[in-house]
C-alpha positions in Angstrom: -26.7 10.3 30.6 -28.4 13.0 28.5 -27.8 15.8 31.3 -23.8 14.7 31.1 -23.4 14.8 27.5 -25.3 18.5 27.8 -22.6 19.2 30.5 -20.0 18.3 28.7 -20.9 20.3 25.2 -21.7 23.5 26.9 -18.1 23.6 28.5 -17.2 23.4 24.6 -18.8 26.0 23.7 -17.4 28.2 25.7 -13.8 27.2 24.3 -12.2 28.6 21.5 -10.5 25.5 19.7 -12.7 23.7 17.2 -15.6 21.3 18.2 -14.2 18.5 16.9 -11.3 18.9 19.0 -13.8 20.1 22.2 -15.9 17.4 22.7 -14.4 14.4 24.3 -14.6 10.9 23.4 -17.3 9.6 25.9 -19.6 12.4 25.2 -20.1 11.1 21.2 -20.0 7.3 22.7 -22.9 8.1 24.6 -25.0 10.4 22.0 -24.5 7.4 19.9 -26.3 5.0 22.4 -28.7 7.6 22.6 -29.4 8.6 18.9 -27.6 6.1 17.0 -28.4 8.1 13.5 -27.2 11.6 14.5 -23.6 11.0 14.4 -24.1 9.1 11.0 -26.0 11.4 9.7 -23.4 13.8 10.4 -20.4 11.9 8.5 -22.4 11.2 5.5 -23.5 15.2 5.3 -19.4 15.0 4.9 -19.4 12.6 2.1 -22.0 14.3 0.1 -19.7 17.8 0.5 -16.5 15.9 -0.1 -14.8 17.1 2.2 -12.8 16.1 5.3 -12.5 19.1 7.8 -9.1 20.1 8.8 -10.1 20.0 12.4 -10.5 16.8 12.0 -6.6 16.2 10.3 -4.8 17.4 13.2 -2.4 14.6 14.2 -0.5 14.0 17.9 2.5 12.6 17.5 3.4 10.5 20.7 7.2 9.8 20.9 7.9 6.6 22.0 11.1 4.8 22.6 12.0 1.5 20.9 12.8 -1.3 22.7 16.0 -2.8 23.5 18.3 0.0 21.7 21.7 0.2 23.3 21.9 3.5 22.2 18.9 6.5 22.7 20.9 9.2 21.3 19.5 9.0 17.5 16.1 9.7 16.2 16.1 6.3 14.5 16.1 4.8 18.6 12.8 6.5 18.6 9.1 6.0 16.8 6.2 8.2 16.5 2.3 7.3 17.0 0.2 9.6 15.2 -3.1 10.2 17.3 -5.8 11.2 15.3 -9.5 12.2 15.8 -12.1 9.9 17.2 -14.8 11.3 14.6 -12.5 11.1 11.7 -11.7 7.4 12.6 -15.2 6.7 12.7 -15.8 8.6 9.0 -12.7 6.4 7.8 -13.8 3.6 9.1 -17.2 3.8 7.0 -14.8 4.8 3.5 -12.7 1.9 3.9 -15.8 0.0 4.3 -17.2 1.2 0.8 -13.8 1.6 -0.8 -12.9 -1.7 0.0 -16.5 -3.3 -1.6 -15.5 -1.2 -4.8 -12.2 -2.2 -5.2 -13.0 -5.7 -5.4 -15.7 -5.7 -7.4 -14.0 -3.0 -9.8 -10.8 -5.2 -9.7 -8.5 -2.3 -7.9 -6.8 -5.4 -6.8 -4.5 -8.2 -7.6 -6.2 -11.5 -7.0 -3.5 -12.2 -4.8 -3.6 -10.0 -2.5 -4.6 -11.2 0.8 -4.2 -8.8 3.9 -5.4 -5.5 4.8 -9.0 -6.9 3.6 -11.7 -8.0 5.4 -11.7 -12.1 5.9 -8.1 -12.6 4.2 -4.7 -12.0 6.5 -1.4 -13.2 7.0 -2.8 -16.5 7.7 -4.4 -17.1 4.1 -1.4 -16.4 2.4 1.0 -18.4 4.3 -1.6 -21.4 3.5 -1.4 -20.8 0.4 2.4 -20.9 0.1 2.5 -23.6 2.2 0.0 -25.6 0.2 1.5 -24.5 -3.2 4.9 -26.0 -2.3 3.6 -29.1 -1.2 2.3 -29.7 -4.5 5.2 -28.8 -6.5 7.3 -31.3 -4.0 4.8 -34.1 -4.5 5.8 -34.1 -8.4 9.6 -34.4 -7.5 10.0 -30.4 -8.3 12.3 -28.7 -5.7 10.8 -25.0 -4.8 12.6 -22.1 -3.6 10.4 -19.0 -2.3 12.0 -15.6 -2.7 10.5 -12.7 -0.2 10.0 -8.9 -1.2 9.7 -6.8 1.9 8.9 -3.2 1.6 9.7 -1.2 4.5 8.0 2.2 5.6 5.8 1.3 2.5 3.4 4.4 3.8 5.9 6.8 4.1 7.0 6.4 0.4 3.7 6.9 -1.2 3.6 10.4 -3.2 0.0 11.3 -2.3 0.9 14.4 -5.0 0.3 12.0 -7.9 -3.2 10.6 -8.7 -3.7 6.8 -7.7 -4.3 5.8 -11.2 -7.0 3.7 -10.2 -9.0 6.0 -8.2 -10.4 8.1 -10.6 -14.0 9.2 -10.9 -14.9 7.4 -14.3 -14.1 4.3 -12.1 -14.5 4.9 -8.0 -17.6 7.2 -7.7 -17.0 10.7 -7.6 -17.8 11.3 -4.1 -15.2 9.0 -2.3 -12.6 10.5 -4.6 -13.0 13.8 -4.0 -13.1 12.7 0.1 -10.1 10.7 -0.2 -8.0 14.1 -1.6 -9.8 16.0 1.1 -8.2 13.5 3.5 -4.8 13.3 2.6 -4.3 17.3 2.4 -3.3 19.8 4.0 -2.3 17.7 7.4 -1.7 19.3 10.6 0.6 17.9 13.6 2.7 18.0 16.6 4.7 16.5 18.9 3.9 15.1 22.2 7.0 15.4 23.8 9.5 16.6 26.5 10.3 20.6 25.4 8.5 20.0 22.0 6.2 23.0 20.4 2.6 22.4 21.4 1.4 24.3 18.3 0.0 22.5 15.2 1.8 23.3 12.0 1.2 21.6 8.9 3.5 19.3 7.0 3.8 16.6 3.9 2.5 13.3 4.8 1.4 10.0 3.0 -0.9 8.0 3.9 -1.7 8.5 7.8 0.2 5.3 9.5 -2.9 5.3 12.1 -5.9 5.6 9.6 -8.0 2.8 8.6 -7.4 4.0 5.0 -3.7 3.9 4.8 -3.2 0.3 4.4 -6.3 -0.3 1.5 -5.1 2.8 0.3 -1.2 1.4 0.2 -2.4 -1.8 -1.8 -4.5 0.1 -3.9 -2.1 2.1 -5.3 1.0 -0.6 -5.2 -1.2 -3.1 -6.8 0.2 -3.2 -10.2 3.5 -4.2 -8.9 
């Protein structure tokens, strides 16, 4: 195992892209069975610097196209999957982690909000709806339940204005500063027939693949 993961970094080192992008997948799977600490050790060096490498932000955007369109002459009969790093998801998986435990206990949240948390879903909150009617009908009350759906809720968050509840003097300095790192200065392509293989950068909200996007979403829609 060790004599394949040596292999396999000295064929990156003699490569000219960044060594994020160089060493595969497998390689920092096994390292990790070997010395489970190195790798953490290594994302938490980033949260002390604050700072979320652009190599690390570089985004493939797999075309994909949408089932059942009568029509695949429009960009709307098409959708994008951004592909990002294996080591960033890893280093956002361990912020949502934290941000998630801070939000809660710093009440980032409304007490209603059920998904994208750890325990609470979809499930909960149809329960609860489903519970809260029943009551109301036991007392002769008629209910009517009115639905507020927001679509492409991630693409319409302005990442240039602060969340106005993540701010140092309330979410420790450290995951702040990280989280602005994170959500600038993206790079991406397109994986796709006669598309530019070069990385260019470009707007973007919340990353629709991160593990952040949809705490981050709810964090800053929560006083609606």
């Amino acid at each position: 195992m060790a004599s394949e993961i040596t292999s396999s970094l000295r064929k990156c080192s003699s490569s000219s892209t960044p060594a994020s992008d160089r060493i595969p997948y497998f390689a920092w799977k096994r390292e990790h069975l070997v010395s489970p600490h190195l790798l953490l050790s290594l994302l938490d060096l980033l949260l002390k610097l604050q700072y979320h490498p652009t190599s690390m932000k570089k985004a493939s955007g797999v075309v994909l196209d949408k089932p059942r369109k009568p029509f695949y002459g429009s960009p709307s009969s098409f959708k994008v999957i951004s592909l990002l790093q294996t080591v960033s998801k890893a280093l956002e998986k361990i912020v949502t982690t934290r941000l998630s435990l801070a939000a809660k206990s710093l009440m980032l949240l409304h007490h209603n909000q059920s998904s994208s948390l750890p325990v609470l879903c979809a499930f909960n909150v149809v329960f609860s709806l489903v519970n809260t009617i029943r009551t109301r009908q036991r007392t002769g009350l008629n209910v009517t339940a009115m639905f507020l759906g927001l679509m492409e809720g991630l693409d319409n968050v302005n990442i240039s204005m602060p969340f106005p509840s993540l701010k140092p003097a309330v979410v420790p300095l450290y995951m702040v500063a990280w989280i602005t790192s994170f959500l600038s200065y993206t790079m991406g392509h397109r994986l796709s027939q006669g598309a530019l293989n070069s990385f260019s950068p470009f707007p973007v909200s919340p990353p629709q693949r991160s593990l952040n996007s949809p705490l981050l979403f709810i964090i800053f829609v929560g006083s609606l």
